[in-house]
VOGU-3710 file (C-alpha; in Angstrom, 3 decimals, decimal comma):
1> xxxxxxxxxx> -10,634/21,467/0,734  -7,612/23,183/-1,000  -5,599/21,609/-4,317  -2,449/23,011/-4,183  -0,893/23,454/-8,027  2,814/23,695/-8,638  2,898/25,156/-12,074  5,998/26,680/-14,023  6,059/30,418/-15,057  4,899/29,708/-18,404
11> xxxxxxxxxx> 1,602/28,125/-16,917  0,495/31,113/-14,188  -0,568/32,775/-16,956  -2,884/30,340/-18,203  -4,110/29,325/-14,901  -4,745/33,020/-13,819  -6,837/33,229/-16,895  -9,073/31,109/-15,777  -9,292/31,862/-12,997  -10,228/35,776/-13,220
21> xxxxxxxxxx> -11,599/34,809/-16,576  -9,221/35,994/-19,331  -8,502/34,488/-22,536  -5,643/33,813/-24,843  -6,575/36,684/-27,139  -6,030/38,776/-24,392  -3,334/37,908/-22,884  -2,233/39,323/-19,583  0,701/41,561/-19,391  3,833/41,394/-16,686
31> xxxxxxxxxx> 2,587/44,741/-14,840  -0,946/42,929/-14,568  0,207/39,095/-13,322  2,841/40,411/-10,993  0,734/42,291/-8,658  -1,944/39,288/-8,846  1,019/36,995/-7,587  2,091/39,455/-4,743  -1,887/39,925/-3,489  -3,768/37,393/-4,657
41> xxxxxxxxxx> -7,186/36,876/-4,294  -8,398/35,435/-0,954  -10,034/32,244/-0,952  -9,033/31,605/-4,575  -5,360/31,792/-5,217  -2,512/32,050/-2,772  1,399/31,616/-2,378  2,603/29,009/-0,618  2,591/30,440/3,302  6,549/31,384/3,940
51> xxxxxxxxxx> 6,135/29,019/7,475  5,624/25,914/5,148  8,178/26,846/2,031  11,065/24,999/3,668  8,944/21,692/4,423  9,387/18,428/2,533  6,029/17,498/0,968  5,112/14,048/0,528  1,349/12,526/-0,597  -1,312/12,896/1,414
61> xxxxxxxxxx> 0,372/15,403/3,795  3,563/12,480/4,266  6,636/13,354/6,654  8,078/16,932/6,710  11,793/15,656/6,520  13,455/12,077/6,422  11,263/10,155/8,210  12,759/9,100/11,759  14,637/12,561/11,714  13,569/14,843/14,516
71> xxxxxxxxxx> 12,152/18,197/13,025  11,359/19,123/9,511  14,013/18,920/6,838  14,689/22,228/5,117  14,883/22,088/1,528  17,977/23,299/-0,137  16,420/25,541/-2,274  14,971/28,703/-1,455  11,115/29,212/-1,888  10,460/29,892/-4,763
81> xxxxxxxxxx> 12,215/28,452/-6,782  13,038/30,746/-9,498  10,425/31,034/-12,742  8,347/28,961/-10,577  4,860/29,589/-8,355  3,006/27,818/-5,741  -1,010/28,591/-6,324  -3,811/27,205/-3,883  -7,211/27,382/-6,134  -10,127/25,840/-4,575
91> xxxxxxxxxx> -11,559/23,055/-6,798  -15,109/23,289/-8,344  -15,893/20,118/-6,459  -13,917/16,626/-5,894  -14,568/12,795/-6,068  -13,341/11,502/-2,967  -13,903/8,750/-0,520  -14,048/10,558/2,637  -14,190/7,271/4,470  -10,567/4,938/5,453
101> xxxxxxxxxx> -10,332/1,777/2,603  -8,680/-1,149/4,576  -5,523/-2,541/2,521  -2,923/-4,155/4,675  -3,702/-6,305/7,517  -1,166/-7,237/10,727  -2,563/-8,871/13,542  -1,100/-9,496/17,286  -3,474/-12,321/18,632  -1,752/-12,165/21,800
111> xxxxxxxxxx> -1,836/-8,873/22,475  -5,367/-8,544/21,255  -4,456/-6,156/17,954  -5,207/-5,538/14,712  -3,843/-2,976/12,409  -5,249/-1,757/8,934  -3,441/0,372/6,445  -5,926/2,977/4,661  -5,080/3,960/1,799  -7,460/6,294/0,969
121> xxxxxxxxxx> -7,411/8,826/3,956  -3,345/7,622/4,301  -3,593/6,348/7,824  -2,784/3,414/10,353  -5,729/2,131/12,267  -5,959/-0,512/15,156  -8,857/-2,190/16,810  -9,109/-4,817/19,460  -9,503/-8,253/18,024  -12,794/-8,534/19,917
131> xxxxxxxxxx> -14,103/-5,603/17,807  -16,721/-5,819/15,444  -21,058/-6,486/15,385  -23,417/-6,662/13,073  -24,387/-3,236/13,688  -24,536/-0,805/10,695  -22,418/2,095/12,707  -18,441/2,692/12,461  -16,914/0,704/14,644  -14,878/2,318/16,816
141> xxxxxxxxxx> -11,254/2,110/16,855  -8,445/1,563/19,361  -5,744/4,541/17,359  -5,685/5,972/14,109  -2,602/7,095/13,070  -3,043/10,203/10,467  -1,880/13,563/9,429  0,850/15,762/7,882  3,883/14,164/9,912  3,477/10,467/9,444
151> xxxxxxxxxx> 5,276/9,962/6,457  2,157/7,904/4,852  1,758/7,720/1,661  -0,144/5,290/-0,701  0,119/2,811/2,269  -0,057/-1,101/1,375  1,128/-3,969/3,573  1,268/-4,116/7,416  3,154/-6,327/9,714  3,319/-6,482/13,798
161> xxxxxxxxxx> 6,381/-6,720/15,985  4,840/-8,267/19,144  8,069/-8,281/21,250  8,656/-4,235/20,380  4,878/-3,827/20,056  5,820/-2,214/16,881  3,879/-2,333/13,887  5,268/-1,522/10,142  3,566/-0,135/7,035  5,065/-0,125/3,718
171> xxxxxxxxxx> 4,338/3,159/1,612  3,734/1,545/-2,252  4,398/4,622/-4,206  8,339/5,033/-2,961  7,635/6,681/0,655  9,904/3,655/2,169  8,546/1,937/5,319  7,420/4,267/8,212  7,064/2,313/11,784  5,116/2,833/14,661
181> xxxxxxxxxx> 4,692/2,437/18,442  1,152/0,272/19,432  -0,270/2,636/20,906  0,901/5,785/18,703  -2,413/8,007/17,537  -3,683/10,718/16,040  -0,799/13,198/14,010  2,342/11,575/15,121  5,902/11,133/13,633  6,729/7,307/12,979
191> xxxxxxxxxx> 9,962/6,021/15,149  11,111/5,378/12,743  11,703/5,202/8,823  13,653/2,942/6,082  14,187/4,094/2,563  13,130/0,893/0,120  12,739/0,665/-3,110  9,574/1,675/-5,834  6,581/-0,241/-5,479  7,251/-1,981/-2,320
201> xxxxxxxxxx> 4,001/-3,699/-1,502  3,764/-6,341/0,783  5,703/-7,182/4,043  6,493/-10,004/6,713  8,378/-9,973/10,029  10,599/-13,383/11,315  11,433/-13,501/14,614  13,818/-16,600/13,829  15,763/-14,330/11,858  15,642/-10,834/13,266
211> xxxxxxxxxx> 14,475/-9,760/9,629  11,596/-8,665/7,471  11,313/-9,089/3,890  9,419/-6,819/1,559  8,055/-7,762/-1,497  8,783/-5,177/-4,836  6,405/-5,338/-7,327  8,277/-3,140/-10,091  11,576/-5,262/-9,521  9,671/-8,760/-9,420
221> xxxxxxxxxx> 11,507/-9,383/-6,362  11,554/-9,459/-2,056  14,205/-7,262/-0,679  15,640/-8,514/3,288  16,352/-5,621/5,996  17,263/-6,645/9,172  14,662/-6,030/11,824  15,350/-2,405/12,887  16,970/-1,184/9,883  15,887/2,642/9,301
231> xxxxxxxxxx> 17,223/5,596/6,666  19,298/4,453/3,914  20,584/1,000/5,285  21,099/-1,226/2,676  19,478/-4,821/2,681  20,723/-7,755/3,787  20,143/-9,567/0,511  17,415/-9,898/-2,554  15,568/-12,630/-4,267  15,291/-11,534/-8,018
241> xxxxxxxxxx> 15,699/-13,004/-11,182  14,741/-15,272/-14,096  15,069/-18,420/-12,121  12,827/-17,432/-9,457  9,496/-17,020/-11,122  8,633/-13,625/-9,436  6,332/-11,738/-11,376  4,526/-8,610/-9,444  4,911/-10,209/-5,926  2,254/-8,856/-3,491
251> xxxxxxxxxx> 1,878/-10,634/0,011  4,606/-12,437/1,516  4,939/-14,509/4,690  7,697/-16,063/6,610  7,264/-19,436/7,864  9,409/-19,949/10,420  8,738/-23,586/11,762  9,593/-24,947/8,100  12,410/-21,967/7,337  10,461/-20,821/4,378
261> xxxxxxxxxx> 9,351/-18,016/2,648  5,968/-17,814/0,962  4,999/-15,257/-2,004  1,767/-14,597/-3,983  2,182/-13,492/-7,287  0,166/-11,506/-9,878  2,319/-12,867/-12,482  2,436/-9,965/-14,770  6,523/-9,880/-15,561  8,254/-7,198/-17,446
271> xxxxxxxxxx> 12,189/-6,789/-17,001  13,830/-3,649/-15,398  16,311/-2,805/-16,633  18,992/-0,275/-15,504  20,004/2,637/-17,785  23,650/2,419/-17,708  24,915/-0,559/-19,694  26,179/-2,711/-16,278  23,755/-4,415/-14,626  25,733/-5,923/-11,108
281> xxxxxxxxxx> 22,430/-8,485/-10,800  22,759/-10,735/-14,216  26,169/-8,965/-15,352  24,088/-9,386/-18,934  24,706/-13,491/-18,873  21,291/-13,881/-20,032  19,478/-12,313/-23,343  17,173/-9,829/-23,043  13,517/-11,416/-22,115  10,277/-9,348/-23,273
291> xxxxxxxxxx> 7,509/-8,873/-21,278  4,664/-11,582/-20,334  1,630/-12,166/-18,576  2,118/-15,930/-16,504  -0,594/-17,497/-14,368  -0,657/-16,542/-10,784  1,250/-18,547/-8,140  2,333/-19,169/-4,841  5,912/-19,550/-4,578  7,822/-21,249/-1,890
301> xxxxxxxxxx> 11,236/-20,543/-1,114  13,974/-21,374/1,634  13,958/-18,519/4,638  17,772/-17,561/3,557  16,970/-17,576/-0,733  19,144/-14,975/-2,126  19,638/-14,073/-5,706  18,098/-15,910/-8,605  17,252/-19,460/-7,247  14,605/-21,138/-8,149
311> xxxxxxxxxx> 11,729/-21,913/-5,814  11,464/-24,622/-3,917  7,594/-25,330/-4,871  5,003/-23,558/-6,932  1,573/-23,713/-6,634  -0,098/-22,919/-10,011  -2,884/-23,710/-12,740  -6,540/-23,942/-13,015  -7,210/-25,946/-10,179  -5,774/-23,727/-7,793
321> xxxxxxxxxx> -7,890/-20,788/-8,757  -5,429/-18,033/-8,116  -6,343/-14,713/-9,444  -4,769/-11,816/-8,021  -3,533/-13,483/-4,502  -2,907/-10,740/-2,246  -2,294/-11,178/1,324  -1,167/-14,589/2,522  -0,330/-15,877/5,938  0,923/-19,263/7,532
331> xxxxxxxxxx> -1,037/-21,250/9,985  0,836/-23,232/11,299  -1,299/-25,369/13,819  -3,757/-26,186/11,017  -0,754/-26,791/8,405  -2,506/-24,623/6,270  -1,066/-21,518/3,600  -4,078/-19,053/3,562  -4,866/-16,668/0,558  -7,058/-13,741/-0,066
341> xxxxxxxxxx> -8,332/-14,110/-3,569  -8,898/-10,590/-4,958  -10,176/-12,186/-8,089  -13,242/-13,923/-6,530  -13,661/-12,441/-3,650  -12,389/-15,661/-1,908  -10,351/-16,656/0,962  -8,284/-19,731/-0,115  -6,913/-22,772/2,014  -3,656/-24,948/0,961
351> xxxxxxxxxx> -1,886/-27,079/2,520  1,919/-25,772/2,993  3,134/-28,482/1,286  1,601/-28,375/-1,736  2,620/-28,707/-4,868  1,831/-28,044/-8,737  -1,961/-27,344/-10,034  -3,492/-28,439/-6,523  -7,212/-27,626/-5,614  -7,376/-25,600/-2,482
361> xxxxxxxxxx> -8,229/-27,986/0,433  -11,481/-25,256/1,578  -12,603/-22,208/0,632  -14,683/-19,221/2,059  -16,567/-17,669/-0,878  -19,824/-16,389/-1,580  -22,666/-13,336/-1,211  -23,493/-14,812/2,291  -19,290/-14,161/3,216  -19,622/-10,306/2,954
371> xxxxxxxxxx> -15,911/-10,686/1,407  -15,259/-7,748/-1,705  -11,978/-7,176/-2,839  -9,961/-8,907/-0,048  -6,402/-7,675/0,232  -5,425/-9,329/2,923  -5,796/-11,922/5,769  -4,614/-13,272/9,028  -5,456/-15,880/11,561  -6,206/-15,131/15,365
381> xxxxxxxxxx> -4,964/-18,147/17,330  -5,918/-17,150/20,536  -10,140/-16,348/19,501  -9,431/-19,254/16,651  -10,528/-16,714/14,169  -9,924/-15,476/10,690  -9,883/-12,120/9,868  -10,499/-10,754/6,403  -9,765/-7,208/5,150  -12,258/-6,193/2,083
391> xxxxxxxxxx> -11,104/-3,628/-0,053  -13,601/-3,033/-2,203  -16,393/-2,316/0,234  -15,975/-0,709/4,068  -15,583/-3,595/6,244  -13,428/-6,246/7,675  -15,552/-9,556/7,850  -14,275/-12,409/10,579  -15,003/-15,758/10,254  -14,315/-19,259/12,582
401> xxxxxxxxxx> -11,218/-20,617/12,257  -12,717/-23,601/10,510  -15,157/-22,132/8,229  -15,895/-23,173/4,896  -18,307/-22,265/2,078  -20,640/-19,298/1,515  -21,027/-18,434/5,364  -22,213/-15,114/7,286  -19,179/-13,736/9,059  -19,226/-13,626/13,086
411> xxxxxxxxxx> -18,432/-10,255/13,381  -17,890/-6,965/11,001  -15,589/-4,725/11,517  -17,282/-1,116/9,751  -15,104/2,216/8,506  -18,076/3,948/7,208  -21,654/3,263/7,436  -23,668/0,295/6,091  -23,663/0,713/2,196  -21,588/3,503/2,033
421> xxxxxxxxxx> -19,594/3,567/-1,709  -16,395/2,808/-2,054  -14,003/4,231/-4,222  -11,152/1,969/-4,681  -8,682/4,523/-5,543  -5,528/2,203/-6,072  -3,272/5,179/-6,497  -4,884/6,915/-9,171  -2,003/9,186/-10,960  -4,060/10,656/-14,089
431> xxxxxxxxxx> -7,700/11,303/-15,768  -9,524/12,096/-18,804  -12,434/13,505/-19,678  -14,513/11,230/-21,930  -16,414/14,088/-24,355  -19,254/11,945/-26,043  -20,166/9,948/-22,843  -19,425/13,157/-20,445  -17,845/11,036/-18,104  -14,405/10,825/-16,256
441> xxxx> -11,825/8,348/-16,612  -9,308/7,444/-14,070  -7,298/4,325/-14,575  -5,451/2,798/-11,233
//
């Protein structure tokens, strides 16, 4: 496994130094680095190979170009840049989770589907929704969507188109929303792609509408596209503002029977603000707010909410439990709003038209659940199941459609063998080295 470096000219040196074991008190003259630059050493430091300079790099390999665009997008710069280098140094060794981490969960009960975003491998996988044992092996999956040309990223939320048997995934750390066909494997370009904002996370598709809405964490708010939208089309409208009581939105779901709109949030709020002095949202009609931590909610809105409105019910407080709500969906035959916890490693039940500091009305919680870190969840209405994506452990547990309490799961669904570690890598973006404990530090 290669970590490729893009380092300025005043940091070759440095790096070359360790490398061929220099030091500072030495330092290595012009006539010495150039020649290491133009031949380097095999296996330990190379340019960037001239057929890949004029490819668009994205993480984990992402799209070669604007995603939807056929062929690679060249960059308009020459490579290299100038008083720049590329360098490919093998690393000593790596922490790594060489397993996929389920995140994002869309299911199609009547076409028998579910899809998983992995965020740690940055890849799409489907199985059937018959899938699963209590066997300790991988379970085998339908497609897995993965490589250099899909334009994932830090994937998060996934939703299904059943009437396009298309399914979307939402790139978290600003790689837009890449789309793909069913039945779409292995290193494959997305049909499509749509440009959204920073920190999009969580996503929902309404038929009733012919729109999806996507939740932005940074932005406390749920951008609309209409269903289709790709590139740089702008959104149909937003949801954002003091009124609304967004604060770090995750999972979002689109009720359609009731013409509502569902959101779980974290409830940490901070306002973003735009540099230039005009902000076009509040036109500055409202004083400057600070930062604040609020309990976490569910927020209920009306399907066509745009702007800062207020919701049209919250529920909130100690009863409810909330504590990190992730993934929520709607079902609709049970009249029933359905929650993973991420908190408590708990699957919560309210009715969906609650109101206030409410108790849930069931619960699935407890060692016998197998449920660690859920992220997200969705109801099969076909096989009257529930379906539970873990995050913090390998699996995906499903349950009854009715259950309740600390019960086994019917079925797991396994990404890695039986006790293999998880990493939960949530994006990690820096680290530190910890000198008295010898230990590495890597916040997410």
């Amino acid at each position: 496994m290669r970590t490729r470096l893009f380092v300025s000219s005043g940091a070759v040196t440095a790096l070359l130094l360790l490398l061929i074991g220099g030091s500072p008190e030495q330092p290595l003259e012009a006539e010495v680095l150039k020649p290491l630059l133009d031949s380097p050493m095999e296996g330990a430091i190379c340019l960037m190979p001239p057929e890949r300079s004029a490819y668009a790099q994205t993480r984990g390999g992402g799209a070669g170009g604007r995603i939807g665009e056929e062929g690679p997008r060249k960059s308009v710069l020459d490579w290299p840049v100038e008083g720049t280098a590329t360098i490919d140094a093998m690393p000593t060794r790596t922490v790594f989770d060489p397993y996929p981490t389920f995140g994002g969960l869309g299911l199609d009960d009547t076409a028998g589907r579910a899809f998983f975003s992995d965020s740690s491998l940055s890849g799409l996988l489907s199985y059937a929704t018959s899938a699963g044992s209590h066997s300790t092996d991988i379970t085998e999956s339908q497609t897995h969507v993965i490589g250099p040309d899909t334009g994932i990223g830090f994937i998060a939320g996934v939703a299904v188109d059943p009437e396009r048997r298309e399914v979307y995934a939402v790139n978290n750390d600003g790689g837009g929303i890449v789309t793909f066909g069913y039945d779409q494997t292995g290193a494959v370009r997305p049909v499509r792609g749509l440009d959204t904002p920073h920190q999009s996370w969580g996503i929902s598709l309404s038929l009733a509408r012919d729109e999806i809405a996507v939740s932005v964490q940074q932005m406390s708010g749920i951008v609309f596209y209409r269903r289709g939208a790709a590139q740089l089309e702008p959104p149909l409208r937003t949801l954002r503002g003091y009124e609304t009581g967004l604060a770090d939105p995750h999972g979002v779901a689109y009720d359609d029977q009731r013409k509502e709109l569902i959101v779980a949030n974290h409830g940490n709020w901070t306002e973003l603000r735009p540099y230039s002095p005009y902000d076009p949202l509040t036109q500055r009609t409202q004083a400057y707010q600070p930062g604040r931590f609020e309990p976490p909610s569910i927020r209920i809105f009306e399907a066509s909410a745009a702007g800062n409105v207020a919701a049209l019910r919250s529920i909130r407080g100690d009863k409810t439990g909330l504590n990190w709500p992730m993934g929520l969906t709607v079902d609709t035959e049970r009249n029933e709003i359905v929650v993973a916890n991420y908190g408590d490693n708990s699957i919560r039940f309210f009715r969906r038209t609650d109101d206030g500091d409410v108790r849930p009305s069931r619960m699935i919680n407890g060692p016998r659940t197998g449920i660690v870190g859920p992220v997200d969840v969705k109801v099969d209405r076909v096989r009257n199941e529930i379906w539970v994506a873990n995050y913090s452990d390998h699996t995906a547990v499903i349950f009854d459609r009715d259950a309740s309490g600390d019960v086994a799961p019917k079925r797991i669904v396994r990404n890695a063998p039986k006790d293999s570690p998880a990493l939960t890598f949530t994006n990690a973006a820096a680290a530190a080295y910890d000198t008295k404990r010898d230990a590495l530090i890597v916040p997410n």
